[in-house]
C-alpha positions as CSV (number, residue, x, y, z in Angstrom):
1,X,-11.2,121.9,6.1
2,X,-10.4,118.8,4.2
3,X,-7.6,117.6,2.4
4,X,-6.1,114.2,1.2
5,X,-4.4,113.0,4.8
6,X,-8.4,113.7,5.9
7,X,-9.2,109.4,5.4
8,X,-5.6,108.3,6.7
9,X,-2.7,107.2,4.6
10,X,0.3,105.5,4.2
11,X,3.9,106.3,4.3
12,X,6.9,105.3,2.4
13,X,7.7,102.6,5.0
14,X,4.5,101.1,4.8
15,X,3.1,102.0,8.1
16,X,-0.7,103.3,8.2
17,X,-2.3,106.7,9.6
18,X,-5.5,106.9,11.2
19,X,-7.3,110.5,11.3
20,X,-7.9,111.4,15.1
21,X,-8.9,115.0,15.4
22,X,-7.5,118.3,15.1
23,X,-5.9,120.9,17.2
24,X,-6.9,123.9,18.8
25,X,-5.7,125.4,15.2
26,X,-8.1,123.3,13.1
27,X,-5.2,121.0,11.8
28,X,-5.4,117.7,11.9
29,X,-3.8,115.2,13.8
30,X,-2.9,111.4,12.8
31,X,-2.1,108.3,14.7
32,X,-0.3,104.9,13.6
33,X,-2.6,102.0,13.2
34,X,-1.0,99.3,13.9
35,X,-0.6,96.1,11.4
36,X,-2.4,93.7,12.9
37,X,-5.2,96.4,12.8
38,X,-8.3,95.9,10.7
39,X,-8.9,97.9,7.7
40,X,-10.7,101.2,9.0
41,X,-14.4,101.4,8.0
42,X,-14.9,103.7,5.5
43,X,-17.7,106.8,6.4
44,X,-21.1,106.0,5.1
45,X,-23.4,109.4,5.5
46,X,-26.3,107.6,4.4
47,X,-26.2,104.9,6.5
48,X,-29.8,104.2,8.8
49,X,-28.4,101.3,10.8
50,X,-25.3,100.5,13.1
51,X,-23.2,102.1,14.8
52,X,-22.0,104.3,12.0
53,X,-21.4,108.3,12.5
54,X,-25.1,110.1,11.9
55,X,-23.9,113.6,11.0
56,X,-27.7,115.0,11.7
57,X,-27.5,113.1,14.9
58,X,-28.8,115.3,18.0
59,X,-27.2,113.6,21.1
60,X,-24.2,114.7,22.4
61,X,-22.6,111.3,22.8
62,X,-21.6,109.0,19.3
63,X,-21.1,105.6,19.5
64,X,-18.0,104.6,17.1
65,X,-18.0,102.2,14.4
66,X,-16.8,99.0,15.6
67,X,-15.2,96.3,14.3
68,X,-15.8,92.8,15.9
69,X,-12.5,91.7,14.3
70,X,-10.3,94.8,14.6
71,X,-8.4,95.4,18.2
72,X,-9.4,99.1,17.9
73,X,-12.7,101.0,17.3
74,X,-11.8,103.4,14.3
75,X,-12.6,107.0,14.9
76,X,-14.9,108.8,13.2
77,X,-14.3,111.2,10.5
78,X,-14.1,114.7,11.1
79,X,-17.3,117.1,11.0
80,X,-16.8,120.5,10.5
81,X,-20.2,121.3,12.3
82,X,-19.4,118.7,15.4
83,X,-21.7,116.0,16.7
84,X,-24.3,118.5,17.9
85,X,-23.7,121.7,15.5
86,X,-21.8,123.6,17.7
87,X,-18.0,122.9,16.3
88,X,-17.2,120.7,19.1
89,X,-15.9,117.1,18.1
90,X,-17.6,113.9,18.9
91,X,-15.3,112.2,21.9
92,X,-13.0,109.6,20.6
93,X,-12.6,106.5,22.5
94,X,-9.2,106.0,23.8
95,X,-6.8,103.4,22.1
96,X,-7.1,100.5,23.5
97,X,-4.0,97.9,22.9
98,X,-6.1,95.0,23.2
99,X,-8.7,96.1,21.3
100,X,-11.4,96.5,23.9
101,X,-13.8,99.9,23.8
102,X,-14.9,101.3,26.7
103,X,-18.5,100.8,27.8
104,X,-19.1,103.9,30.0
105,X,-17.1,105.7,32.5
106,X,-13.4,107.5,31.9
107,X,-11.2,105.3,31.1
108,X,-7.3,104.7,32.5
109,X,-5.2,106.4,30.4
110,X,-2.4,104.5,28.4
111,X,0.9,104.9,27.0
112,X,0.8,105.3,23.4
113,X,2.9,106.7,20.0
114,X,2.6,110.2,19.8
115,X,0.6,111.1,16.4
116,X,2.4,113.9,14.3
117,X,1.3,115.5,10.9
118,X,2.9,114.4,8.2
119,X,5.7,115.8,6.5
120,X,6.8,117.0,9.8
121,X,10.0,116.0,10.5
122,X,9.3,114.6,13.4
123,X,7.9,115.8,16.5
124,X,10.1,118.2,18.1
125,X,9.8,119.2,21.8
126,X,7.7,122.3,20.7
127,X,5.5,120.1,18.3
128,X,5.4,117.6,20.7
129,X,4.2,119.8,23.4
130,X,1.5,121.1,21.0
131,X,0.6,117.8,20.2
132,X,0.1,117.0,24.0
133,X,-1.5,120.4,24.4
134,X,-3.8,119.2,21.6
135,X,-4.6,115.8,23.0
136,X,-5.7,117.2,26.2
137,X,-8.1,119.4,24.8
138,X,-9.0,116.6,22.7
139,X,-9.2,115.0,26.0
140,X,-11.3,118.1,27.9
141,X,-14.0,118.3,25.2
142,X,-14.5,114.2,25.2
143,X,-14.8,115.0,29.4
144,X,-16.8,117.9,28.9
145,X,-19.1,116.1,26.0
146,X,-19.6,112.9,28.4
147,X,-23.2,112.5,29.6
148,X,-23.2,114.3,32.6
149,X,-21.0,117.6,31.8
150,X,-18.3,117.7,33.8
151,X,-17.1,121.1,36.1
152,X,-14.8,122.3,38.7
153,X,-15.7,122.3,41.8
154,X,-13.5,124.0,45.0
155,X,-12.5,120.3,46.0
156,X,-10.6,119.6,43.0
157,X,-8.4,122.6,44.2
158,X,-6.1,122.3,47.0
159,X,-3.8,125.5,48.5
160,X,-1.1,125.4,49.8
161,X,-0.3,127.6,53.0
162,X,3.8,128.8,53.9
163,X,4.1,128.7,57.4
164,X,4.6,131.4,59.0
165,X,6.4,132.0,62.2
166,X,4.8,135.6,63.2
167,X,1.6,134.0,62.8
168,X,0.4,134.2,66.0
169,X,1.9,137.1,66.8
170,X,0.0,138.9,64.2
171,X,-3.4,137.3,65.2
172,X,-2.3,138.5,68.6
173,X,-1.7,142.0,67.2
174,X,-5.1,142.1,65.5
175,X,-7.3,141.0,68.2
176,X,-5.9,143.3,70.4
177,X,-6.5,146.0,67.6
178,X,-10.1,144.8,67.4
179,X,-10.7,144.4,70.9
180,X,-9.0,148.3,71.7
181,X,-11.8,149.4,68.6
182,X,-14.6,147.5,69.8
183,X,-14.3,148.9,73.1
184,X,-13.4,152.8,72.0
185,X,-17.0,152.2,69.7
186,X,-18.6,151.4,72.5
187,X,-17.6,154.4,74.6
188,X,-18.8,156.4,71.8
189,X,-22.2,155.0,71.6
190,X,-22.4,155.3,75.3
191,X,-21.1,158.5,75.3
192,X,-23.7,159.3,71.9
193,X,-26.4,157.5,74.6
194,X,-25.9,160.0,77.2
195,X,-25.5,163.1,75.3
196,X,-29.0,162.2,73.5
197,X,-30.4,161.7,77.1
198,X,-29.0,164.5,78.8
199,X,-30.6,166.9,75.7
200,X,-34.0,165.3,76.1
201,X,-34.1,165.6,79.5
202,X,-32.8,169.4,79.1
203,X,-35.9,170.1,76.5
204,X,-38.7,168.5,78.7
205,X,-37.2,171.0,81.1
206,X,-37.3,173.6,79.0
207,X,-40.5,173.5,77.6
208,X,-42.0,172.5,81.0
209,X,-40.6,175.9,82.3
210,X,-41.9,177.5,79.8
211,X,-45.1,175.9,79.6
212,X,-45.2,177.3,83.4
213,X,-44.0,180.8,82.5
214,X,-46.9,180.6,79.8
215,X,-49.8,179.5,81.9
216,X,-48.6,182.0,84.7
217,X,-48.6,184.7,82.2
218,X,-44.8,185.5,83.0
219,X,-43.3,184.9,79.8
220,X,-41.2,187.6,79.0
221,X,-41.9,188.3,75.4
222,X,-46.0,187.5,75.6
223,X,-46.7,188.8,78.7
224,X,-45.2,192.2,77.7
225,X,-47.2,191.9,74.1
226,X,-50.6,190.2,76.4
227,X,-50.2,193.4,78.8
228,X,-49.4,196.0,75.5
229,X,-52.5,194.5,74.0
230,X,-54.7,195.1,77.4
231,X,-53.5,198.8,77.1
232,X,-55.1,199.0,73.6
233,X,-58.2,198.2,75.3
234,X,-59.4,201.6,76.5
235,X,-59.5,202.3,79.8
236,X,-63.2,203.3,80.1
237,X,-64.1,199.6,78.2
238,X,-61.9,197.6,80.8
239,X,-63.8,195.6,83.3
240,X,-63.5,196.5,87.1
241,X,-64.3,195.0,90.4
242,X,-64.3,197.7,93.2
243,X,-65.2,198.2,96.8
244,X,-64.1,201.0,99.2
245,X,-62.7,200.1,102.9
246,X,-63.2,202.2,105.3
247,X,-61.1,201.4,108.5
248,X,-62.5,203.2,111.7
249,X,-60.3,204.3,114.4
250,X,-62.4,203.1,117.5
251,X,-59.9,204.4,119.7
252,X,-58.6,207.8,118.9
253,X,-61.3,208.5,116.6
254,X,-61.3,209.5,112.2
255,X,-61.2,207.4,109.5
256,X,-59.1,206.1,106.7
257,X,-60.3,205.5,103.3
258,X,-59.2,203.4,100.2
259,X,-60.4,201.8,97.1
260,X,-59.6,197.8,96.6
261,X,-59.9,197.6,92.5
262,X,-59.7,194.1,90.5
263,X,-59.1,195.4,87.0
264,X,-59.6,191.8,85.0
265,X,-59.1,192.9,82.0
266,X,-55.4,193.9,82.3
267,X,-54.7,191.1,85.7
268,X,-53.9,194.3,87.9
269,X,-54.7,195.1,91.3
270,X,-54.7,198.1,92.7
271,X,-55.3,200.2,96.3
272,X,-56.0,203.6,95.5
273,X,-55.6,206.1,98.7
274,X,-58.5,208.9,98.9
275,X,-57.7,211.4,101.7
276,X,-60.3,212.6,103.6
277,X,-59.7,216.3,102.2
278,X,-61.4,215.1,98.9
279,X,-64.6,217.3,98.2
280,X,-68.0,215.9,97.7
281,X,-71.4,217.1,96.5
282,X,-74.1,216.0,99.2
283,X,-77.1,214.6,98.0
284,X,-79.3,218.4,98.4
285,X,-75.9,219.8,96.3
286,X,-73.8,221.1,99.0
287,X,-70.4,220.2,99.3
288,X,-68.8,218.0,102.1
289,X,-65.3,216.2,102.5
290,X,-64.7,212.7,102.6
291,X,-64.2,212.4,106.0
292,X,-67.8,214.5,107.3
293,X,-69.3,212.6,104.6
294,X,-68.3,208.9,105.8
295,X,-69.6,210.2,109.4
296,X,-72.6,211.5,108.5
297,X,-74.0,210.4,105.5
298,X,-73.0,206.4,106.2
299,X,-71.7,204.0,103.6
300,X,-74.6,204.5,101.0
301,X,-74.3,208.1,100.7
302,X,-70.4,208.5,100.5
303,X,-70.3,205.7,97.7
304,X,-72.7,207.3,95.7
305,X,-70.5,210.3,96.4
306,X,-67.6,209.0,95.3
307,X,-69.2,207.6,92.6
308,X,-70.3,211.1,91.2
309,X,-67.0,212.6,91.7
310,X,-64.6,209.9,90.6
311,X,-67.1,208.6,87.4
312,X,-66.7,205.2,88.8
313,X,-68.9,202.4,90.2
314,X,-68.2,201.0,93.1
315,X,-69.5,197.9,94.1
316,X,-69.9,197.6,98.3
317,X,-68.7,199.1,101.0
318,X,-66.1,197.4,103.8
319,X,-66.2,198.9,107.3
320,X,-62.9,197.6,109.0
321,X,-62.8,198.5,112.4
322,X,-59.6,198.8,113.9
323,X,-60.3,195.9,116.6
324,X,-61.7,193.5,113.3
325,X,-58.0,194.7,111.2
326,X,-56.0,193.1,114.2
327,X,-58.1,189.7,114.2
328,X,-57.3,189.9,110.6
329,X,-54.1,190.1,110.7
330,X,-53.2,187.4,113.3
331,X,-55.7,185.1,111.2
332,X,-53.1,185.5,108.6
333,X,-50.4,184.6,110.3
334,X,-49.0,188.0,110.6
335,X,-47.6,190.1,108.0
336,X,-44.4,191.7,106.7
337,X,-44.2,195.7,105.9
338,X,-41.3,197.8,105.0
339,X,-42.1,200.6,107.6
340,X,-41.3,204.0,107.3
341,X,-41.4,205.7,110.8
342,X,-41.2,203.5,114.5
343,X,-44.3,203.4,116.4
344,X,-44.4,203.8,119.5
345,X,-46.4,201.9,122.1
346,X,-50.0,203.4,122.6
347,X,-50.1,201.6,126.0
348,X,-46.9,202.4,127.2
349,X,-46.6,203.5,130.5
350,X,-43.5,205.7,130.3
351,X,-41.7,207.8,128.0
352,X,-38.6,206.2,126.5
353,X,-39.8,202.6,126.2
354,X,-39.2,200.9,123.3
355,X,-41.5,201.3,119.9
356,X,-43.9,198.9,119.2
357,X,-42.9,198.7,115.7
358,X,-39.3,199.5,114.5
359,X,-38.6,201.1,111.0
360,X,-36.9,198.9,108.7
361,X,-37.6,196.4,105.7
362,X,-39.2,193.0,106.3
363,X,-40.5,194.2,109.5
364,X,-43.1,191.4,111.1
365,X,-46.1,192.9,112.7
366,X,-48.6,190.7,114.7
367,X,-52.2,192.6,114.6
368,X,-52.0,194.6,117.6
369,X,-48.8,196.0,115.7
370,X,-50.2,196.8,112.3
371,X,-53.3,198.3,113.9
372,X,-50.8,201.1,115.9
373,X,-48.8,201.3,112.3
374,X,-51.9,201.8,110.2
375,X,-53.0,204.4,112.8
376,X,-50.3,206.4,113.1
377,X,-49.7,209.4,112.2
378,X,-46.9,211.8,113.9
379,X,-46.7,215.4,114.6
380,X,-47.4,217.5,111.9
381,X,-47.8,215.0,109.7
382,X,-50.0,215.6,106.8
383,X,-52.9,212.6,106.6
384,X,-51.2,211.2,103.6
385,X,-48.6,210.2,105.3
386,X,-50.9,208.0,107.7
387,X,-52.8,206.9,105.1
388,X,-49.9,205.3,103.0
389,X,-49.3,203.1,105.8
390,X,-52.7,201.7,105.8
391,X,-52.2,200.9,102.3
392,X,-49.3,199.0,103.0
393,X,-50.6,197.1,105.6
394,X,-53.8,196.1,103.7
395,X,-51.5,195.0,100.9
396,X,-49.4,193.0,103.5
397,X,-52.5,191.0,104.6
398,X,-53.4,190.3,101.3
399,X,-50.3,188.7,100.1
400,X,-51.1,186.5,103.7
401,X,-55.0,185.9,102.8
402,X,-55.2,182.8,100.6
403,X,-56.0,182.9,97.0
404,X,-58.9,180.1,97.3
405,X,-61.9,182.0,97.6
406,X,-63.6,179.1,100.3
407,X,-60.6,179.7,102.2
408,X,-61.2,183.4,102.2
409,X,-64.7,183.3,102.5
410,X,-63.9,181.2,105.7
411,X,-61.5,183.9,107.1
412,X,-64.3,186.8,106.4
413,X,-66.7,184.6,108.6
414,X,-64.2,184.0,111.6
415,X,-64.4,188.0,111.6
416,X,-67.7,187.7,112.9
417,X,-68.1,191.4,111.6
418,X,-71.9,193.0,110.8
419,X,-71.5,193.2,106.9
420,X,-73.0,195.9,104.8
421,X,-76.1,194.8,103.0
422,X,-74.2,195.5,99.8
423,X,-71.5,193.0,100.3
424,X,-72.0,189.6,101.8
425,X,-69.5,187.3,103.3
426,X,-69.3,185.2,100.1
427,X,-68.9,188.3,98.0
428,X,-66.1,189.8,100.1
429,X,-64.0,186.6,100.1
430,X,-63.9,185.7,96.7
431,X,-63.2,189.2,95.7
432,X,-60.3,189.2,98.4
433,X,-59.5,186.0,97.2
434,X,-58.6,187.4,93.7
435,X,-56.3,190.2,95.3
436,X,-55.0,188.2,97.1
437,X,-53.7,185.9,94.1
438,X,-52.6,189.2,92.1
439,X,-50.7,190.3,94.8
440,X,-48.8,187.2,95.9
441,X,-47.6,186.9,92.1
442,X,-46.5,190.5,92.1
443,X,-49.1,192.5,89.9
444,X,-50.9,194.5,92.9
445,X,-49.7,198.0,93.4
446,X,-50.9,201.2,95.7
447,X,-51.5,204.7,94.2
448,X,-52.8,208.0,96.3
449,X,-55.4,210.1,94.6
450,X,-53.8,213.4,94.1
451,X,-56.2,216.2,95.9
452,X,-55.7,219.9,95.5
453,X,-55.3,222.7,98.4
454,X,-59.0,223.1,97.9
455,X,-60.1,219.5,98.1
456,X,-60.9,219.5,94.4
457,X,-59.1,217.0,91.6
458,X,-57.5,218.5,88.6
459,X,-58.2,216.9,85.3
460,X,-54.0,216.4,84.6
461,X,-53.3,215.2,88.5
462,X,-55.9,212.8,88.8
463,X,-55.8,211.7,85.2
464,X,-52.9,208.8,86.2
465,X,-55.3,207.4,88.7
466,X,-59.0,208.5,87.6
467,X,-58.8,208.0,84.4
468,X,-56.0,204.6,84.2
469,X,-56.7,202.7,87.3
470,X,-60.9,203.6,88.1
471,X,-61.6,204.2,84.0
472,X,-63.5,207.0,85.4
473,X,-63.3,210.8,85.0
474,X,-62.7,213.2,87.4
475,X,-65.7,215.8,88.3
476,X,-65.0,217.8,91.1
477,X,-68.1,220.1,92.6
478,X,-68.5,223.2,90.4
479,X,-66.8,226.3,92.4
480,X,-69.6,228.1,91.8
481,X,-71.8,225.8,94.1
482,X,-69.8,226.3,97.4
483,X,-67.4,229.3,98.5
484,X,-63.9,227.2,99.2
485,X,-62.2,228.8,102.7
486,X,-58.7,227.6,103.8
487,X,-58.6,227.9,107.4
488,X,-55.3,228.0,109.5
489,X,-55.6,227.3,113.6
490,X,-53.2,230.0,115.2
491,X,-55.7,229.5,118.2
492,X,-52.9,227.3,120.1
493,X,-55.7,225.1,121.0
494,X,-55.8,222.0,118.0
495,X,-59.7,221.0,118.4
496,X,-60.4,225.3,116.9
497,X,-59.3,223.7,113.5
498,X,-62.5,221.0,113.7
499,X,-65.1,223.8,115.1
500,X,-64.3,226.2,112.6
501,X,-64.3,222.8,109.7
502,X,-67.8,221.7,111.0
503,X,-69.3,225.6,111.1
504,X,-68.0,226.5,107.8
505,X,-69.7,223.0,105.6
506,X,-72.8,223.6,107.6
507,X,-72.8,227.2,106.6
508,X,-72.3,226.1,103.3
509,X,-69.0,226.4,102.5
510,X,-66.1,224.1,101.2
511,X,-63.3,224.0,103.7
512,X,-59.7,223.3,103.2
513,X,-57.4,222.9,106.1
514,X,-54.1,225.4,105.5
515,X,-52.1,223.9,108.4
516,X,-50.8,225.4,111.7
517,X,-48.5,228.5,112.2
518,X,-45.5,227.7,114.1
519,X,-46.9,230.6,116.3
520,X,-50.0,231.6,118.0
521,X,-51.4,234.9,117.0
522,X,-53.8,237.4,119.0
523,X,-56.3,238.1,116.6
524,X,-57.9,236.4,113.6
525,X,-57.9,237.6,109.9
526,X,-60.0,237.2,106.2
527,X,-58.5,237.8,103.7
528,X,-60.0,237.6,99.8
529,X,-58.2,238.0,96.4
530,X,-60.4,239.1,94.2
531,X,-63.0,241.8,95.1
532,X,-65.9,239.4,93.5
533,X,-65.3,237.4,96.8
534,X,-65.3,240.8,99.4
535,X,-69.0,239.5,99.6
536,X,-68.5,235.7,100.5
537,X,-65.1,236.9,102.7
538,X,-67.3,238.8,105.2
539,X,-70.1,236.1,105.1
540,X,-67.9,233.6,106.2
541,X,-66.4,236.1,108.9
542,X,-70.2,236.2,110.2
543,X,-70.6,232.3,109.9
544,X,-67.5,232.0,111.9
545,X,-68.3,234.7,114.6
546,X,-65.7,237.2,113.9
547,X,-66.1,240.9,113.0
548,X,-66.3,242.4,109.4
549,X,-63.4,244.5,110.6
550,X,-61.0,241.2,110.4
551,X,-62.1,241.3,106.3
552,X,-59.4,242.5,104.3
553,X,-58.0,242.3,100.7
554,X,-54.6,239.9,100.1
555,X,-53.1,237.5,98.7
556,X,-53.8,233.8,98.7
557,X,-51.3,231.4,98.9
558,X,-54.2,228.5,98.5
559,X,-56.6,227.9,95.5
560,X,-59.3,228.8,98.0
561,X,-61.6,231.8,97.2
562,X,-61.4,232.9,101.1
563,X,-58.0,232.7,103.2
564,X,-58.8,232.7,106.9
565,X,-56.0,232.6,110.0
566,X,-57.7,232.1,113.3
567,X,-56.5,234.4,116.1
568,X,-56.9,233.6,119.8
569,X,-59.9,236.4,119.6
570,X,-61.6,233.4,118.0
571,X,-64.5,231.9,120.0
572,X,-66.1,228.4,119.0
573,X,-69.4,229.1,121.1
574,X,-69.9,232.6,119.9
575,X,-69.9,230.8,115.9
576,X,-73.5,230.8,114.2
């Protein structure tokens, strides 16, 4: 705002006041003008030349009216808008006691009569110190409205730091702090290193067991599922690789007989046992056993045999001889059986030596060994128990034979045996082969084919093994074709029991061996159980060469139709 001190005045004393500016509360301030001073220029707003104040001027930076015969530039009057319309003031040249005006540059700053307002009575210390305050804001806007705008930089600043005594002792302190940290970090990350190691390698353990579990088809849970899911299969739809081995006994004579079956549908392997009681239906449609069948009739007609009765199809046929199972064997380096029974030494020269094979688990048999284990069979022994222990020996060779079918194929040759025509060398080691493999990884088992009294299967016995491990079903000779006899020998004289076998099937009959008596008896005896067979009892009595008188009705212990208990009365020759 303006009022009448705005252009300067004069007191009572005579002294002059020159406007200078205004505080930071808009009031404004007044300086002495000395007497010698030239009368202050007097504002023109209109003027176009000089170096009068330009109210509309632009720049930042106002040159002052000067007086080239005044001491002291006069300061310009007061704009309520500033020099460049933002309210700040033009900068006022500093008084100069000699009357010279600053060109460019700050200049020194000199001692001068502190300005007051008038009416004032006086500056005080309070109004003095506002009037300083003033001035150096006066002072800080000139600065700051200077040509090149002026700021604070970190140099003009200067801190000062108290010395500290514990100083190093606390830099001490904290390095040891850092260093103690630094080092308990890096434990952890090496201890965060490890533990991510160890897992990794754990996993790639893991899932390479696994992988191998998987690929060997032993993992628990799909193994169990793959295996319930071959069982859905139906057992007639499974596929099945099977020969029949039949090992003859070169040296005391008979025959054992099994059935080496490659089910590949389910990955089992099995040896099924066929005793030589089983009864089969000749090729004209009489009956025979097993055992007349595979010395008469030869490999071709006991596998079609079997093939009617069992409802299976078997594939070719293995004669082992009992001099070929002991090359075997020691080709394989031996073999490992958990006997049952200790064998004695069939070329021992006197009683009491030692057995040739011990009873025990994890027993080691060479081939001359297994041969005499395989053969063996002790008095009064029934023929299953003899043929068991062929089974396990043939399973004990094939957990020796190796799984690669040119390595079997190689051992087959070294055998140097006369193959049937059905099965070639090449054939039988690559099946063996495949055994062998299934049995070495634990999925190979043995089963016996359940036979009745009579020789004959019954649908519920032979259903386990017929019908499960051959998918076949079982079809025994119709009773009605042959008369079954059971025969016992209380002749005393053992080779009766064969006679009386090989005049009965030639006579037409099915026979059934009943055993031996624990005691000899004088004369023979037929019995029958139902009158329908008083007819076939005394034709048998003929066939056998004894009189009708030894035809009687009984009871029969056997499923036979005709009981009969040879007597010592019983003569082989006299038999038609």
């Amino acid at each position: 705002m303006n009022d009448r001190y705005d252009a300067g005045y004069g007191d009572d004393q005579g002294n002059q006041y020159a406007l200078v500016g205004y505080d930071e509360y808009g009031r404004p301030v007044y300086q002495q003008v000395q007497s010698h001073q030239a009368p202050q220029q007097q504002y023109d707003p209109y003027a176009q030349q000089g170096y009068g104040y330009d109210p509309y001027a632009t720049g930042t930076q106002q040159a002052a009216p000067y007086d080239t015969g005044a001491q002291n530039p006069v300061p310009p009057p007061y704009d309520p808008y500033g020099a460049d319309g933002t309210g700040r003031q033009a900068p006022v040249p500093p008084y100069d006691p000699y009357g010279r005006v600053a060109a460019s540059g700050q200049q020194p700053r000199v001692a001068e009569q502190t300005a007051y307002i008038p009416q004032q009575g006086g500056p005080t210390g309070e109004t003095q110190a506002g009037q300083e305050y003033a001035a150096g804001s006066q002072q800080a806007r000139a600065e700051a409205a200077d040509g090149d705008e002026r700021q604070y930089h970190t140099a003009q600043f200067a801190f000062v730091e108290e010395p500290d005594s514990d100083s190093e002792d606390v830099i001490d302190w904290l390095n040891f702090t850092e260093n103690r940290t630094e080092r308990r970090e890096e434990a952890k990350r090496r201890a965060r290193s490890r533990l991510v190691a160890l897992v990794v390698v754990l996993a790639l353990v893991a899932a390479g067991g696994v992988g191998y579990l998987w690929y060997a088809g032993k993992l628990p849970g799909l193994s169990d599922s793959e295996s319930k899911k071959g069982n859905t299969i139906a057992a007639s739809a499974q596929n099945r690789d099977v020969i029949v081995v039949h090992l003859h006994n070169t040296t005391k004579g008979g025959t054992s007989t099994a059935l080496l079956v490659d089910n590949t549908t389910t990955k089992q392997g099995t040896t099924v046992l066929i005793p030589n009681s089983l009864v089969l239906t000749s090729d004209d449609g009489s009956t025979t056993t097993l055992a007349k069948s595979v010395d008469d009739d030869g490999s071709s007609g006991t596998v079609d045999s079997l093939d009617t009765v069992l409802g299976t199809d078997i594939e070719g046929t293995w004669r082992l001889d009992t001099p070929y199972l002991q090359n075997l064997v020691d080709l394989v380096g031996n073999i490992d059986v958990d006997t049952n029974a200790a064998v004695p030494d069939p070329d021992a020269r006197k009683k009491g030596q030692a057995p040739l094979v011990s009873k025990g688990k994890d027993q080691t048999l060479s081939g001359k060994m297994a041969v005499a284990y395989a053969t063996y069979r002790a008095s009064g022994e029934a023929q299953n128990a003899q043929l068991e222990r062929f089974g396990q020996v043939l399973q004990g060779v094939l957990r020796k034979l190796s799984s690669d079918p040119t390595a079997a194929t190689t051992t087959v040759q070294t055998l140097a045996q006369i193959l049937d025509p059905s099965l070639t060398d090449k054939d039988l080691g690559t099946f063996l082969a495949k055994l062998a493999d299934l049995a070495k990884s634990g999925d190979f088992k043995t089963a016996l084919l359940p036979v009745q009294q009579d020789g004959t299967l019954s649908a519920a016995a032979s259903a386990s093994v017929v019908k499960d491990v051959l998918g076949g079903k079982a079809k025994s000779p119709d009773k009605d074709a042959a008369v079954s006899v059971s025969v016992q020998n209380a002749t005393g004289t053992k080779d009766n029991t064969e006679k009386a076998r090989v005049v009965l099937l030639n006579g037409g009959f099915t026979f059934i061996d009943g055993g031996t008596p624990s005691s000899a008896r004088a004369t023979s005896k037929v019995v029958y159980a139902d009158a329908a067979d008083k007819a076939n009892a005394t034709e048998v009595a003929k066939t056998l060469g004894l009189p009708t008188s030894a035809v009687g009705k009984g009871t029969i212990s056997s499923s036979a139709n005709v009981s009969v208990v040879l007597g010592q009365d019983y003569k082989p020759d006299s038999a038609s």
